[in-house]
N, C-alpha and C positions, 0 to 999 in steps of 0.2 A: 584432210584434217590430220592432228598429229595424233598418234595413236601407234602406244608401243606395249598396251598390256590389256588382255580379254582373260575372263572369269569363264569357267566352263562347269555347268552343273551337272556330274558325272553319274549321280544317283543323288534321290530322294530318301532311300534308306538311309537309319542310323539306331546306332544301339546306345544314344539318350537319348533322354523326353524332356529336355528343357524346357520351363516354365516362359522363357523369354524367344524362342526359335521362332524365327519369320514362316519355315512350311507346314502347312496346315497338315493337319494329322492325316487326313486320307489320301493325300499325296503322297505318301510315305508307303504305299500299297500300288503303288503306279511301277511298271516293268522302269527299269533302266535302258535312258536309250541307246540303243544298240551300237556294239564295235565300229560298224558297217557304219555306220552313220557318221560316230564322231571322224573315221578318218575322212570323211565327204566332207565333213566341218574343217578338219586341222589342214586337210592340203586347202581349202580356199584361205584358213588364218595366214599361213606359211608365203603365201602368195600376195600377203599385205604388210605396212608399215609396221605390225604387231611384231614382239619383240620375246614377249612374255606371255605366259599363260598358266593361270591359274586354276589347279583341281579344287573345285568345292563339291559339298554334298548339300545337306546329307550326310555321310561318311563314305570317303571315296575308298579308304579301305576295306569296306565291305564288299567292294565289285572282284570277284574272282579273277578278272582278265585285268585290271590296276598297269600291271607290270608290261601287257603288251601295248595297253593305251600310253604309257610311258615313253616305250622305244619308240614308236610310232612318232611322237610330240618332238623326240631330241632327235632322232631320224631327219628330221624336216628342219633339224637346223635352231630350232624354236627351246631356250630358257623355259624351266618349270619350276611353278613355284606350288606347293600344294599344302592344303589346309586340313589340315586329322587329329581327330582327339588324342592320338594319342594311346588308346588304350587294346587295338590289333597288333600283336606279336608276333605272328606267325606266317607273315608274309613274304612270299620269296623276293620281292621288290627292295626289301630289306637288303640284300645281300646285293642286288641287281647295282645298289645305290653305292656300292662302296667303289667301285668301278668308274661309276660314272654316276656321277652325286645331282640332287636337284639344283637351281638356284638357291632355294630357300624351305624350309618347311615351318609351318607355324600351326605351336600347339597351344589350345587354348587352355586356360588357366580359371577357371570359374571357383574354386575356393582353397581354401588353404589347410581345409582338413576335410577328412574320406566321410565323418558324420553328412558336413554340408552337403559334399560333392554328390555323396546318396540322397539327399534331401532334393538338389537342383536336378538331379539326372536319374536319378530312379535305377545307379549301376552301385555294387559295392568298388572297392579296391579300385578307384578307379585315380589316386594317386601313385599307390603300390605300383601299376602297370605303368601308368607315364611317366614314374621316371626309371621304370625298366627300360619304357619307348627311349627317352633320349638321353640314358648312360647308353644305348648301342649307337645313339644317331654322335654321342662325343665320341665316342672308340673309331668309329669310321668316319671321324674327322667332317660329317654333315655339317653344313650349316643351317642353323634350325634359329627360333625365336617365339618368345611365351606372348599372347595375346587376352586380354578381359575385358570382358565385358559389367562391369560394374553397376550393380543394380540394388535393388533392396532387397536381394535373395541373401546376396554375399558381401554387403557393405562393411557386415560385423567381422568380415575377416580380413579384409583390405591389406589391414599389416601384416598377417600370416602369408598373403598372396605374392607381397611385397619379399617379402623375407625368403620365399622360393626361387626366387629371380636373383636376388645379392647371394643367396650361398652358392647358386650355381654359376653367377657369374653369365648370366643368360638375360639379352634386351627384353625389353617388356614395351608391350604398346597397348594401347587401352582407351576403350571409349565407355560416353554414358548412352549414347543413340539406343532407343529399344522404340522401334514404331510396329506397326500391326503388321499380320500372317497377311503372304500372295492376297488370300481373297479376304482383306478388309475385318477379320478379327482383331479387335481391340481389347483383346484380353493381354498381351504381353505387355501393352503401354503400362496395366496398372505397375509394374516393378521398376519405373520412373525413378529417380531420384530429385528431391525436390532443388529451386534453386539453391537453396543452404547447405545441403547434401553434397551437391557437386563442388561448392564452393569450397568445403570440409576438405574433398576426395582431394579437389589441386593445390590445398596448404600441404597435405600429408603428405602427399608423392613427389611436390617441387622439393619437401624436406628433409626428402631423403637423398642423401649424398652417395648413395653406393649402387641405386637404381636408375639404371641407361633405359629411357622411358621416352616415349612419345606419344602426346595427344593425337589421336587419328582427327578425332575431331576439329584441331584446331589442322593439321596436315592436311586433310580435307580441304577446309576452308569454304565445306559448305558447296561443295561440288565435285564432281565425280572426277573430275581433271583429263575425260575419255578413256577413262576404266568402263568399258562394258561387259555385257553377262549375259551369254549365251544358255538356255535351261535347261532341263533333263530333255524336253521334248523337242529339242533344234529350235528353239525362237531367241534372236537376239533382242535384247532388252535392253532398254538406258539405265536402268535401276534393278537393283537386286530386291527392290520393296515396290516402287512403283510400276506395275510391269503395261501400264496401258496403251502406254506406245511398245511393241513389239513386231519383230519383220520375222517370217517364216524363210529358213536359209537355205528351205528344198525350194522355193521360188523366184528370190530374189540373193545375186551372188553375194558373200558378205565386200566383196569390194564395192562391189555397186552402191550398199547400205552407206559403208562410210565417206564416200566419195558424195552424195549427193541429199544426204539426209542433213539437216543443215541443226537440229535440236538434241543430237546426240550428247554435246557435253551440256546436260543441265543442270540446272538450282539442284540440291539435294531435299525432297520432301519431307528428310528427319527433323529439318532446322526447327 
């Protein structure tokens, strides 16, 4: 099958508590899976059509070893693309990166002022810090890009969110998708936007002439396109919400999986 990008979930940790997060809170008390492991993971990805790989958490900046799961990734030849709020400074991965840079990094964008962003994440200063994060990620010439998630937490600030992307001159991608936690809480759906809401969101953003913007949603198109998602604990998964088909990758190789799994690219459950 064609397959040139795998999601890897490098920790369950994270320092916010978003209202809309797909992992369920006691996951977030679960060890991170070990060094040893993901390189047993990255030399089988390395060994496949996979092109790309993506660090999720959680917040993958929280893992103290980051920087050697890194080398290890572009070691093997293997494009990284990784996903951080944004608000860890202090990383020597930082400096790692100006050498030898990611693919991409993408920071999300959940409001347009520090009151919100305290409301949705339960952190202060946590605009203060991100765009300390990416004035270092523009000085060292990274290429990075703003992400949101649009919901009824921060609809009321849409134009503020908007408006942080045109001054910096930084893409913006965005979806309204919010379906329940791993294990079937349906408490995050209620932050939905109804259909007039979304209708509202893509008058305002097609109308803006200075924001370089894409529908994930519609990019999508309602399917995974063989983006898969490997989790904190080694199990490859079709979905990053649906996880019930899952292969254990200490038993079955990952080329094995994609060579003979025949439902890997499926519907997407958000629709």
């Amino acid at each position: 099958m064609k397959l040139y990008k795998v999601g890897i979930e490098v920790t369950y940790r994270c320092n916010f508590n978003c209202p809309f997060c797909y992992i369920d809170h006691h996951f977030r008390l679960l060890p991170d899976i070990s060094f040893k492991k993901l390189c047993f993971i990255i030399d089988q990805i390395s060994k496949s059509p996979c092109l790309l790989v993506t660090l999720l958490g959680g917040e993958p900046f929280l893992r103290n070893d980051l920087l050697d799961i890194y080398k290890y990734l572009i070691k093997k030849g293997l494009y990284v693309h990784i996903y951080t709020n944004g608000t860890i400074l202090d990383n020597p991965i930082l400096t790692y990166f100006e050498k030898y840079p990611p693919y991409l990094i993408t920071v999300p964008l959940y409001a347009g002022t520090e009151k919100t962003y305290e409301e949705i994440t339960g952190k202060k200063n946590v605009l203060k810090l991100m765009f300390e994060f990416v004035n270092i990620l523009k000085r060292k010439n990274i290429r990075f890009r703003f992400t949101t998630l649009i919901n009824k937490a921060n609809l009321r600030e849409l134009d503020k969110i908007l408006n942080i992307g045109e001054q910096l001159e930084v893409p913006l991608t965005f979806s309204t998708k919010i379906g329940p936690t791993i294990q079937g809480d349906n408490s995050p759906c209620k932050l939905r936007l109804t259909p007039k809401e979304r209708a509202e969101v893509l008058k305002t953003i097609s109308g803006r002439k200075n924001v370089i913007w894409r529908d994930l949603d519609l990019v999508r198109n309602n399917s995974c396109n063989g983006i898969l998602l490997i989790d904190n604990l080694g199990n490859l998964t079709t979905c990053i919400i649906d996880r019930n088909r899952s292969y254990n990758l200490r038993k079955i190789p990952f080329q094995k999986i994609i060579n003979q799994v025949q439902d890997l690219k499926m519907k997407c459950p958000c629709k």
